[in-house]
C-alpha positions in Angstrom: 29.8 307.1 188.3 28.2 303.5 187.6 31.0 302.8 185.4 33.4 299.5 186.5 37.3 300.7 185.4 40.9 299.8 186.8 43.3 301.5 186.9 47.0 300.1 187.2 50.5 301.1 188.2 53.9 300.1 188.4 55.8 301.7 190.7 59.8 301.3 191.8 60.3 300.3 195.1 62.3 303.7 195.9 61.3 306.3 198.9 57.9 308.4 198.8 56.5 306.4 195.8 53.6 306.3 197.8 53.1 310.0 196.4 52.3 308.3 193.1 50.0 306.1 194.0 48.0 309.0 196.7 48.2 311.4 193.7 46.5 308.9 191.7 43.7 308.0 193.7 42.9 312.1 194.3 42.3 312.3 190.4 40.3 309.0 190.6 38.3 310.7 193.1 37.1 313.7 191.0 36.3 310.6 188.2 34.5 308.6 190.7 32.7 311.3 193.0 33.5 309.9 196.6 34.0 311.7 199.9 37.0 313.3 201.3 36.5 311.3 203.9 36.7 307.7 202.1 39.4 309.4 199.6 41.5 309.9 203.0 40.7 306.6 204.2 42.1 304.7 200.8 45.3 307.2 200.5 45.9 306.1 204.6 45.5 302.2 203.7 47.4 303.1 200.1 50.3 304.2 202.2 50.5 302.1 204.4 50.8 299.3 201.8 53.6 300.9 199.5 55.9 302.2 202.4 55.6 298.2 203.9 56.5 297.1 200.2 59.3 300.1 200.2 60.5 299.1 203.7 61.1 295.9 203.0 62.0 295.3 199.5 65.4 293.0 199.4 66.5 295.9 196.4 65.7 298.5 194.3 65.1 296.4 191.5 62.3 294.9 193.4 58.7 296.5 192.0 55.5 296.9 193.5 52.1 297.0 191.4 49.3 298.2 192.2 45.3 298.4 191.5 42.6 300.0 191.9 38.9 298.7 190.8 36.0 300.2 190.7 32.7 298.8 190.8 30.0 301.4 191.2 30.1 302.6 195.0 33.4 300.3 195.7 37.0 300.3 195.6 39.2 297.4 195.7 42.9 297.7 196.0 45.4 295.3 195.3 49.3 296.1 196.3 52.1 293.4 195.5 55.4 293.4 195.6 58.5 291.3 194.1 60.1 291.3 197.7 61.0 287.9 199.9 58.1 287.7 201.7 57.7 287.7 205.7 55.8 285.6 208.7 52.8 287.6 209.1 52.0 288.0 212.9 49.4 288.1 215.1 47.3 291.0 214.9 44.4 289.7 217.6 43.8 292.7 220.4 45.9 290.7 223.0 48.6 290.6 221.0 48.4 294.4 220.1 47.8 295.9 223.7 51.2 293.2 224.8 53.1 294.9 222.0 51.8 298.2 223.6 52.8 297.0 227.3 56.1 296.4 225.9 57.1 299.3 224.1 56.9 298.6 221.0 56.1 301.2 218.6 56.1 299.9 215.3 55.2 297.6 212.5 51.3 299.0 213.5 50.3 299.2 209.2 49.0 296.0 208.9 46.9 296.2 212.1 45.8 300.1 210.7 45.1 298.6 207.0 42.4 296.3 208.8 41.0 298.4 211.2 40.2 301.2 208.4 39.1 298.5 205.5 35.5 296.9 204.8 37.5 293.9 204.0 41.5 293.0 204.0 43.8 290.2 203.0 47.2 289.3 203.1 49.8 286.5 201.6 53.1 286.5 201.8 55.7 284.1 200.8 59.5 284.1 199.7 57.9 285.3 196.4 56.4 288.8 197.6 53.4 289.8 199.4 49.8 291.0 197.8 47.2 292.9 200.3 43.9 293.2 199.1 41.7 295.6 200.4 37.9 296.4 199.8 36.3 300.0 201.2 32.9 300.6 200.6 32.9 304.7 199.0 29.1 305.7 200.3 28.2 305.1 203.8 
């Protein structure tokens, strides 16, 4: 499809809302035409995005949108919440395999959303946090 469209939710900041927004993007892909592959990819960085929102929302009330553009071969996804923000840390290699060396386990989404995007973003302050995240859909 050559056609440029967004599509935009608003979604509560309750458990496995992240089903909305995967569910979403496997109907985009049957609009838009793109591999498995890349509709696996976005649904991974997706996830990881709205269960960090979920996670650490300061209440239910708290909401996160999202959106996804399309520009011929190209999504861009944009995920912000209404939660109070956090002190983003130091992804660099060092830091990861020192995390590793130490045992610990989590908090790896931000360091995944990077790895698996052409191009990713963050800001967060005591306002919320948006990611935004560009994956080229051909090869």
């Amino acid at each position: 499809m050559n056609k440029s469209f967004s599509v935009k939710l608003t979604l509560p900041c309750i458990a496995d809302i992240e089903l909305i927004a995967q569910s979403s993007l496997d109907q985009l892909k049957t609009i838009v035409g793109f591999s498995v592959d890349k509709l696996d990819q976005a649904k991974i960085l997706i996830t990881e995005a709205i269960i960090n929102a979920v996670e650490y929302r300061t209440s239910e009330e708290n909401q996160i949108f999202v959106e996804f553009d399309f520009k011929k071969n190209e999504l861009f996804m944009i995920i912000r919440d209404t939660g109070h923000g956090f002190t983003i840390q130091d992804n660099s290699k060092s830091n990861l395999e020192n995390r590793i060396e130490h045992g610990e386990f989590r908090g790896w989404g931000l360091s995944i959303m990077k790895s698996l995007s052409d191009d990713f973003s963050i800001e967060s302050d005591e306002n919320g946090t948006i990611i935004r995240i560009y994956l080229r859909l051909i090869d």
